[in-house]
LUMMARLO-134500 format. One record per residue (C-alpha): residue in one letter; z, y, x. Coordinates in nm, 4 decimals, padded with zeros to 6 digits, m for minus. Each point is the difference from the previous one (the first is absolute). Layout:
BEGIN
  aa         Z         Y         X
   A         Z         Y         X
...
END
This chain:
BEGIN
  aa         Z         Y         X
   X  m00.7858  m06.8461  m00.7609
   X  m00.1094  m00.3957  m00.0203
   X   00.0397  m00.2253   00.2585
   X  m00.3078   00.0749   00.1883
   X  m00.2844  m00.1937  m00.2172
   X  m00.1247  m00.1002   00.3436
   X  m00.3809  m00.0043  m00.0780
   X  m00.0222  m00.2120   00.3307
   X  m00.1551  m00.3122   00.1726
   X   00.3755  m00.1547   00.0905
   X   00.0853  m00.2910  m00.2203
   X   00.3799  m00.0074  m00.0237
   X   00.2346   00.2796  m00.0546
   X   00.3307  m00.0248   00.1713
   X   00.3254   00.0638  m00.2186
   X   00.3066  m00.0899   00.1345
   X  m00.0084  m00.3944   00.0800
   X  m00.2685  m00.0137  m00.2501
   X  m00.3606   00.0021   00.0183
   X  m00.2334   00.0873  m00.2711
   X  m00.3512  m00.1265   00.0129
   X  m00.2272   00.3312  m00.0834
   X  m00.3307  m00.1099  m00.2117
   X  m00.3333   00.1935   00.0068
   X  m00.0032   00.3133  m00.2275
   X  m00.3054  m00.1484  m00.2064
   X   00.1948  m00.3079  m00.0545
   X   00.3038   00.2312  m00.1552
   X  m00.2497   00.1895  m00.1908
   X  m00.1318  m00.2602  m00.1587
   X   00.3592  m00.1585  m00.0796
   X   00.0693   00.3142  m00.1640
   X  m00.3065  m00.0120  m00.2145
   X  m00.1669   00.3185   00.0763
   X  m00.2991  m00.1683   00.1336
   X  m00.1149  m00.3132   00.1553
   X   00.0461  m00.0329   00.3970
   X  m00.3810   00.0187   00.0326
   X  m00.0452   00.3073  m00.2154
   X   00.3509   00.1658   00.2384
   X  m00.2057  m00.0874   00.3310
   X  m00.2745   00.2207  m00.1536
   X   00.2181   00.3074  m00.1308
   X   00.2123  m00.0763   00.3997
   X  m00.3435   00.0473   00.1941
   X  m00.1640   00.2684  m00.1940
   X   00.3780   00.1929   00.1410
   X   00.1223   00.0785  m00.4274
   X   00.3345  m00.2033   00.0234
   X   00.3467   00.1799   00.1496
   X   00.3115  m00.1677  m00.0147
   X   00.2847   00.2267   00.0536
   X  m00.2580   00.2481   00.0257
   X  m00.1643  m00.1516   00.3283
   X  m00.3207  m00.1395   00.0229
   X  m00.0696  m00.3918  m00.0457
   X  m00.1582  m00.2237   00.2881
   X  m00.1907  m00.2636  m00.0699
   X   00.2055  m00.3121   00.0896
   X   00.3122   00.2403  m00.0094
   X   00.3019  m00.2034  m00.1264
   X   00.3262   00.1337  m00.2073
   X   00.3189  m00.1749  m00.1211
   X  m00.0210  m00.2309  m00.3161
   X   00.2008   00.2756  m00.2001
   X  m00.2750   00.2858   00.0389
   X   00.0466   00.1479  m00.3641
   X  m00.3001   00.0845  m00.2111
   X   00.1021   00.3699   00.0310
   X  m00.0186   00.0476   00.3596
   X  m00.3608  m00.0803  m00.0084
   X  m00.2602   00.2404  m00.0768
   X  m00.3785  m00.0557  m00.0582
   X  m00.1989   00.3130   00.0617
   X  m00.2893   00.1488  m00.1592
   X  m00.3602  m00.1242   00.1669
   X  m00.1255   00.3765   00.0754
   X  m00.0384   00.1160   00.3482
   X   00.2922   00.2849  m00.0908
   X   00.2381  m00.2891  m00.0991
   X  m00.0614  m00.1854   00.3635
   X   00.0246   00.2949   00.1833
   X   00.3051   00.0758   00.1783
   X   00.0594   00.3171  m00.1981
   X   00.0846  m00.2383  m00.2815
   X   00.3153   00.0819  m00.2304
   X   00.1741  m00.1920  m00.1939
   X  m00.1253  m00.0540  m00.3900
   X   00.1272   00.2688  m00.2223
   X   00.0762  m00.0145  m00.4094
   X  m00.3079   00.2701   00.0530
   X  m00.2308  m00.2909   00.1459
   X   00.0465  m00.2408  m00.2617
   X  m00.2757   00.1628  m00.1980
   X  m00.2386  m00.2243   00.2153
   X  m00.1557  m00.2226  m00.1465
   X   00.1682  m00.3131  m00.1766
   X  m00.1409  m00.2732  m00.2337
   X   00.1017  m00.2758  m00.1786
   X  m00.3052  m00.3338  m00.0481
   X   00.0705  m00.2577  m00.2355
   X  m00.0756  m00.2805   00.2256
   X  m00.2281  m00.3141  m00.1134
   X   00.0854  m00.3826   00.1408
   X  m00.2329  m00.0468   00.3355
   X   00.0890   00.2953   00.1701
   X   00.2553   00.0818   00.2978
   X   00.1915   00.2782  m00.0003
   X  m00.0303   00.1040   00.3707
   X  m00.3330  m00.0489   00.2272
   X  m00.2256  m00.2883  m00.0491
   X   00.1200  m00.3653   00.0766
   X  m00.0911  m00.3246  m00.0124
   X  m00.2997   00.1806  m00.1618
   X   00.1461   00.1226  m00.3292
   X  m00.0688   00.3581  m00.0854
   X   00.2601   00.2703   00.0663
   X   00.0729   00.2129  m00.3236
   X  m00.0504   00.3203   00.1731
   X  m00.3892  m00.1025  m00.0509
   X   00.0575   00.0039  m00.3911
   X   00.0482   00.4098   00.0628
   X  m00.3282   00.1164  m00.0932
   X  m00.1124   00.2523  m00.2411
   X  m00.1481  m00.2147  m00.2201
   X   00.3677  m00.1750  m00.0177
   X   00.1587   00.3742  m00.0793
   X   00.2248  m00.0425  m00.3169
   X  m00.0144   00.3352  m00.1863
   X   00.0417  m00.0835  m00.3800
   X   00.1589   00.1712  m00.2884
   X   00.3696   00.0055   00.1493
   X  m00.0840   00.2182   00.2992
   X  m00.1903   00.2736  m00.2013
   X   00.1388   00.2740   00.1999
   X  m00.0885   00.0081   00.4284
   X   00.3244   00.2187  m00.0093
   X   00.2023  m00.3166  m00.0451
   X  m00.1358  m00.1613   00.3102
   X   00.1231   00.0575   00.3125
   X  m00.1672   00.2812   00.1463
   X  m00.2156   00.0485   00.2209
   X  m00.1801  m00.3542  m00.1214
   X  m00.3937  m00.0513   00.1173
   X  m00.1681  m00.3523  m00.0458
   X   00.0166  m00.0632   00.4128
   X  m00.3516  m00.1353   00.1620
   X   00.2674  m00.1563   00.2955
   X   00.2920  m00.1496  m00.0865
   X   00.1200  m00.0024   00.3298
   X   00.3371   00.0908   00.0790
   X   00.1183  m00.1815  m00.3589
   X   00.2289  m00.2799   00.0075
   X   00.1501  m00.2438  m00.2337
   X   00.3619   00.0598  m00.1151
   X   00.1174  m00.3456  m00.0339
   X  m00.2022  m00.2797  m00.0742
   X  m00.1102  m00.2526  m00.2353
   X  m00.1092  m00.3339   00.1198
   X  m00.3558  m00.1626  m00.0839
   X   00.0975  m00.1658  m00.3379
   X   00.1584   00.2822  m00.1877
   X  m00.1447   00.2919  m00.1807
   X   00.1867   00.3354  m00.1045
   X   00.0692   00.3345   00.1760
   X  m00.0456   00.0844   00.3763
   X   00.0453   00.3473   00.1124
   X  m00.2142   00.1355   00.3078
   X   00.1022   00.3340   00.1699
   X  m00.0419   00.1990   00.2995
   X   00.3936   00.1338  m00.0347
   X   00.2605  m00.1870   00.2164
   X   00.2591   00.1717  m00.2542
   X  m00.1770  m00.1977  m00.3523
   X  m00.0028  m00.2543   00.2425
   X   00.3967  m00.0522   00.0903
   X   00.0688   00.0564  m00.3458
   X  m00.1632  m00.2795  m00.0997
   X   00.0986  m00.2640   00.2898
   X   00.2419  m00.0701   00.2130
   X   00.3226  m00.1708  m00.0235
   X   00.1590   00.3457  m00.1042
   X  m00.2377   00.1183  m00.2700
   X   00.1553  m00.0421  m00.3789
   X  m00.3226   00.0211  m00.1701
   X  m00.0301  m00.2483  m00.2876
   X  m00.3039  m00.2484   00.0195
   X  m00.0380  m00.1747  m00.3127
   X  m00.2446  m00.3224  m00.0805
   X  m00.1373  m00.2657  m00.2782
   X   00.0234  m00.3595   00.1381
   X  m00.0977  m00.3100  m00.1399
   X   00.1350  m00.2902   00.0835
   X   00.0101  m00.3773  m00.0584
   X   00.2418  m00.2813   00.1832
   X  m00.0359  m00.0201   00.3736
   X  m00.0713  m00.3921   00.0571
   X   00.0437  m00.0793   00.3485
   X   00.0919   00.1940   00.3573
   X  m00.3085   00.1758   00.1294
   X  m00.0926  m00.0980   00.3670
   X   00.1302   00.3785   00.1546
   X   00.3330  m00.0772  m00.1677
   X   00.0634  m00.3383   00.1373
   X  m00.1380   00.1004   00.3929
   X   00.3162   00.3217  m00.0928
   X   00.2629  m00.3218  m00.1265
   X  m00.1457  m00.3443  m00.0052
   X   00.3042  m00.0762  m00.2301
   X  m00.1073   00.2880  m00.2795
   X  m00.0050  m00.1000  m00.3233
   X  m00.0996   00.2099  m00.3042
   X   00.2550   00.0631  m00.2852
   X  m00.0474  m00.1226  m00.3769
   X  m00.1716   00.3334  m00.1188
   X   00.1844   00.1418  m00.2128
   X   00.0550   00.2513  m00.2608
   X   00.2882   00.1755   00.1895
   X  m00.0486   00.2895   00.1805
   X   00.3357   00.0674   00.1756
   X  m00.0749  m00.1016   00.3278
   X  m00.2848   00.2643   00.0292
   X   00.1656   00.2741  m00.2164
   X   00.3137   00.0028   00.1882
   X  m00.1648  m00.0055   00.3719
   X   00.1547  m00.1037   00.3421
   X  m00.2339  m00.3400   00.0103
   X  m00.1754  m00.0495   00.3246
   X  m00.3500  m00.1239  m00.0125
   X  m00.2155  m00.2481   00.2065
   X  m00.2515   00.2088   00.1943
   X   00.1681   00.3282   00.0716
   X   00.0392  m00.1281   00.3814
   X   00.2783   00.0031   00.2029
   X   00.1595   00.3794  m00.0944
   X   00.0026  m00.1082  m00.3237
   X   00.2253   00.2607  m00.2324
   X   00.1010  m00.1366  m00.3328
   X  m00.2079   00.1210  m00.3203
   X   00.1221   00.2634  m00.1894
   X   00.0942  m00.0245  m00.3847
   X  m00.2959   00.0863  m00.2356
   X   00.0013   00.3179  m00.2041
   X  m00.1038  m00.2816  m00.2633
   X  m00.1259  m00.3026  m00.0858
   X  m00.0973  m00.1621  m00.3115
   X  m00.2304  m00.2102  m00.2083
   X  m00.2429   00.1674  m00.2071
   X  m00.0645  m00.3312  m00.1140
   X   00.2461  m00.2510   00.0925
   X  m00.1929  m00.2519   00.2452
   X  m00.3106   00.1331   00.0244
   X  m00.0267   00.4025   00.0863
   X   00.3254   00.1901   00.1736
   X   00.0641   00.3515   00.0651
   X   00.1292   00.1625   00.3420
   X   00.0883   00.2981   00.1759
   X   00.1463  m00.0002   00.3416
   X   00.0505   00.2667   00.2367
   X  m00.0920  m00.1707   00.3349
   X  m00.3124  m00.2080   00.1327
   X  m00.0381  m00.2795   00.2058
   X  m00.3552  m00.1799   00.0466
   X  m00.0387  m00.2498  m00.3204
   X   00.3637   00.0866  m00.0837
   X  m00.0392  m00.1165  m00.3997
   X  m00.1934  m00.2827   00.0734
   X   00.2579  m00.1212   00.2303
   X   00.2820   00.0922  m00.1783
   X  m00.1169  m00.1160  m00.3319
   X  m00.0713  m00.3561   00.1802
   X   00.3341  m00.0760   00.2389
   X   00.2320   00.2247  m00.2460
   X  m00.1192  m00.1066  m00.3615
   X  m00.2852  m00.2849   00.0503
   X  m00.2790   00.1419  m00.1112
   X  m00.3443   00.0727   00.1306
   X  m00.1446   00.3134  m00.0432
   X  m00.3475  m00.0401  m00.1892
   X  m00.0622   00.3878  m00.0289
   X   00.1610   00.2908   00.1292
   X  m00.0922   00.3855  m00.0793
   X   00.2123   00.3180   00.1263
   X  m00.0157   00.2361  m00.2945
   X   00.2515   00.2328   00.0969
   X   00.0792   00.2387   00.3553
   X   00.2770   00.1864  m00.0760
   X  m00.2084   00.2542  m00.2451
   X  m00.3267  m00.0806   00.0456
   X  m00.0575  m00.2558  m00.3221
   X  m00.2954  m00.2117  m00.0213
   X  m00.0888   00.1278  m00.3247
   X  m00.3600  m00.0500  m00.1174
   X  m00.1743   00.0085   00.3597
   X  m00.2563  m00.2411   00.0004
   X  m00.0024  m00.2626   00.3000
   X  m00.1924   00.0324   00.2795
   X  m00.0071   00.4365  m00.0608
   X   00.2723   00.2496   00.1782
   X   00.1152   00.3701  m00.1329
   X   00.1396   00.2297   00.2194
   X   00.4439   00.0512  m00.0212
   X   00.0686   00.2750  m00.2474
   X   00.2053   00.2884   00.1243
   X   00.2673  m00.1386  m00.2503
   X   00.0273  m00.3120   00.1833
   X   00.0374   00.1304   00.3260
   X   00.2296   00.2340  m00.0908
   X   00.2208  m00.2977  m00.1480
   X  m00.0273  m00.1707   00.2974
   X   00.0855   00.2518   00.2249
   X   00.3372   00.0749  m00.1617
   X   00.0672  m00.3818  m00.0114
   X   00.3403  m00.1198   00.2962
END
């Protein structure tokens, strides 16, 4: 078993002559990327997140090392809160799963700042059902257009400013396999990018003596990994090396596909690894679900091809 996850109110952990400050779940959640710390105090009260299979407190703290995988968001139903719950099955998969291709403006999680979350985009109106999804058999079954789309949440994010593919789904299985510091599934985006010119504010109050590289056309330092970035707080782990990274046009537009996610981690990367600001970034890729011809701002339902795929993905 794990070293007790400790869903508790005590601060510090005591191992050996050591003692490890514990941080709120939310907070960890949100480091991992599965949703923002607001958005994990929602899913925490409404009793749909386990860790190690126990139920989350609000205010409940773990250790800084809490994997992705030992956390589990549960469906929204009354069934799935009830104590009779059991863990997600291959079988319960075929719940409902769907992909948006998300405009600039919107927030991936709940409302802030007042921005728009995504999840509002899901409307019938929005449903994507052109000429390459002819047959319902390919969708995963059983799919209805929901009137609630409680009980759905982001799988990863995408910040404000970028556009591309955000998958929403009521499976805590989908969602390890698509975040978490364990999960190998390939995320792949378009960026565009011009010469960083000066240290923002956030990364001089980080290191008051930062000070951005000569952008440059070498892409080493983020192909080969083990960098550590400002921003990633104090349990910092070094990045790992990209599945790739290249220009598509040499100075302008790159290409890349990583297999973890940290909150704005090509925007940061691209500016204290390689000096350049990020103009434009768009995800295009999870692991088999392509972007493809879905238009932005409308969502499809995941095909029973793609969940399959991600299913037998490590």
């Amino acid at each position: 078993k794990h070293a007790a996850a400790d869903i508790s109110k005590n601060s510090r952990v005591k191992n050996g002559d050591d003692a490890v400050k514990k941080i709120r779940l939310s907070k960890r959640m949100g480091e991992l990327d599965i949703c923002s710390r607001r958005e994990a105090d929602r899913l925490i009260l409404e009793g749909r997140i386990r860790v190690d299979g126990k139920p989350a407190e609000i205010g409940g703290k773990v250790l800084p090392t809490l994997t992705a995988d030992r956390i589990e968001i549960l469906p929204g139903s009354r069934e799935a809160n009830s104590s009779q719950h059991e863990s997600h099955t291959a079988v319960e998969t075929s719940l409902l799963a769907v992909v948006l291709n998300k405009p600039i403006g919107y927030v991936s999680g709940q409302a802030e700042h007042d921005y728009t979350p995504a999840v509002r985009l899901l409307t019938p109106s929005n449903l994507w059902t052109d000429k390459n999804v002819q047959n319902p058999k390919e969708m995963a079954e059983p799919f209805r257009c929901p009137t609630s789309w409680d009980g759905f949440a982001p799988a990863g994010r995408l910040d404000l400013n970028s556009t591309g593919l955000l998958v929403f789904s009521k499976s805590g299985v989908i969602a390890k396999k698509l975040v978490g510091a364990n999960s190998t599934v390939e995320k792949e985006y378009i960026v565009h990018v011009t010469p960083a010119v000066q240290p923002t504010r956030r990364e001089l109050s980080l290191d008051p003596d930062f000070e951005l590289p000569d952008a440059t056309l070498d892409l080493t330092s983020l192909i080969k990994g083990g960098s550590f970035l400002l921003g990633d707080g104090k349990h910092r782990l070094p990045l790992k090396p990209c599945v790739e990274a290249k220009w598509v046009k040499r100075g302008e537009i790159l290409r890349i596909v990583l297999t973890e996610g940290r909150k704005h981690h090509i925007r940061r990367a691209c500016r204290q690894l390689l000096g350049w600001h990020v103009q434009h970034l768009e995800r295009v890729r999870i692991g088999p679900i392509n972007l493809d011809d879905l238009p932005e701002g409308c969502w499809r339902p995941l095909r029973q091809d793609e969940i399959d795929t991600l299913l037998a993905s490590q």
